[in-house]
DRENRORO-509065 format. One record per residue (C-alpha): residue number from 0; residue in one letter; chain; x, y, z. Coordinates in nm, 2 decimals. Example, Ala and Ser with C-alpha at 12.3 -4.5 7.8 and 13.67 -1.06 7.14 Angstrom:
    nr   rest   kette        X        Y        Z
     0      A       A     1.23    -0.45     0.78
     1      S       A     1.37    -0.11     0.71
# end
This chain:
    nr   rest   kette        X        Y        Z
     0      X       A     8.08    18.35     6.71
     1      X       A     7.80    18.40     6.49
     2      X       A     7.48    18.17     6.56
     3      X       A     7.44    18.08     6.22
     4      X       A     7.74    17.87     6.21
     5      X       A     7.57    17.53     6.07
     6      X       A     7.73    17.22     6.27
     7      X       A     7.78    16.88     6.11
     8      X       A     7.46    16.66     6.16
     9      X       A     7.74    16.32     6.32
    10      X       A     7.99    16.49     6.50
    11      X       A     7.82    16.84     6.59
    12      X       A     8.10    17.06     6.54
    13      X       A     8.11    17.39     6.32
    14      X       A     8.23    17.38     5.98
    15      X       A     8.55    17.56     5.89
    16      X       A     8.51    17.68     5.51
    17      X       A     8.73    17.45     5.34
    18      X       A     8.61    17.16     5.50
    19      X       A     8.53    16.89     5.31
    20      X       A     8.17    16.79     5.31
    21      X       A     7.86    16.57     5.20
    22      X       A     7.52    16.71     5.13
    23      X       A     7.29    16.44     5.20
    24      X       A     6.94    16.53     5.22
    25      X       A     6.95    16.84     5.28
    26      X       A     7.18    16.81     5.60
    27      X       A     7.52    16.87     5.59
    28      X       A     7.83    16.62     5.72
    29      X       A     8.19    16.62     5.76
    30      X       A     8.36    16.37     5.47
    31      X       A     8.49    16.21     5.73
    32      X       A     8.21    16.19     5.95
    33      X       A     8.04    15.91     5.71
    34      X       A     8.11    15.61     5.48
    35      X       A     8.01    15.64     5.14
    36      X       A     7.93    15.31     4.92
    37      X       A     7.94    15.33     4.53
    38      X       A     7.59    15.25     4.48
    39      X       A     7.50    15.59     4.39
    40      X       A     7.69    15.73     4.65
    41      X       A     7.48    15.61     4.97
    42      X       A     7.55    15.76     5.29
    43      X       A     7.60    15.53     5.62
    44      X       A     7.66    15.72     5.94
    45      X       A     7.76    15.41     6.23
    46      X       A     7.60    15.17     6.01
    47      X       A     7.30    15.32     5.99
    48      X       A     7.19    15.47     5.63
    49      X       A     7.16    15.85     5.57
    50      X       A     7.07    15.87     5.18
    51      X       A     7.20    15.93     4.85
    52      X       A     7.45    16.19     4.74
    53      X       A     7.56    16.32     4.45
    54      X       A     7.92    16.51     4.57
    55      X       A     8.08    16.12     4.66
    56      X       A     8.42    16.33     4.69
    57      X       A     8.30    16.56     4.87
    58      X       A     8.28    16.98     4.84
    59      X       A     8.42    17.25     5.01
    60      X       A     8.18    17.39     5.33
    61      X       A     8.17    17.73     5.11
    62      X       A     8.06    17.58     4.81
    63      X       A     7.73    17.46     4.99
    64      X       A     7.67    17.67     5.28
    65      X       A     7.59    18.02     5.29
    66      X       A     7.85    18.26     5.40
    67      X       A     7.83    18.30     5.78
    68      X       A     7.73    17.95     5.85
    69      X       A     8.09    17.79     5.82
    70      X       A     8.37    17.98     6.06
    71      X       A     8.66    18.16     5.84
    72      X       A     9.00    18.09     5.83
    73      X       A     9.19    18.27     6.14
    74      X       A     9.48    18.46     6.05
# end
């Protein structure tokens, strides 16, 4: 396993690369990992705010990471 592979910022694990995920800050999380609020799209993670974001439906990991930070599909 590569030691590039980036890891979600809440839950720590790798990202797969058709996970869905939020960009906030610069730091990478799992959709699920976080609540988003229409304000803007405002990031909470256990009630505590991350920031704003733009991708409130989230993206896929490949579409923001580079390739060998996100593990590919196994066959």
């Amino acid at each position: 396993m590569s030691k590039n592979l980036k890891q979600c910022e809440a839950c720590d694990e790798t990202f797969s690369w058709n996970d869905e995920v939020i960009l906030v800050n610069d730091e990478v999380y799992h959709k699920d990992c976080v609540q988003l609020y229409p304000t803007g799209y405002y990031a909470m993670l256990d009630g505590e705010p991350l920031g704003e974001t733009e991708n409130d439906d989230g993206s896929s990991a490949y579409e923001i990471l580079n390739e060998g930070e996100y593990e590919e599909e196994s066959a």
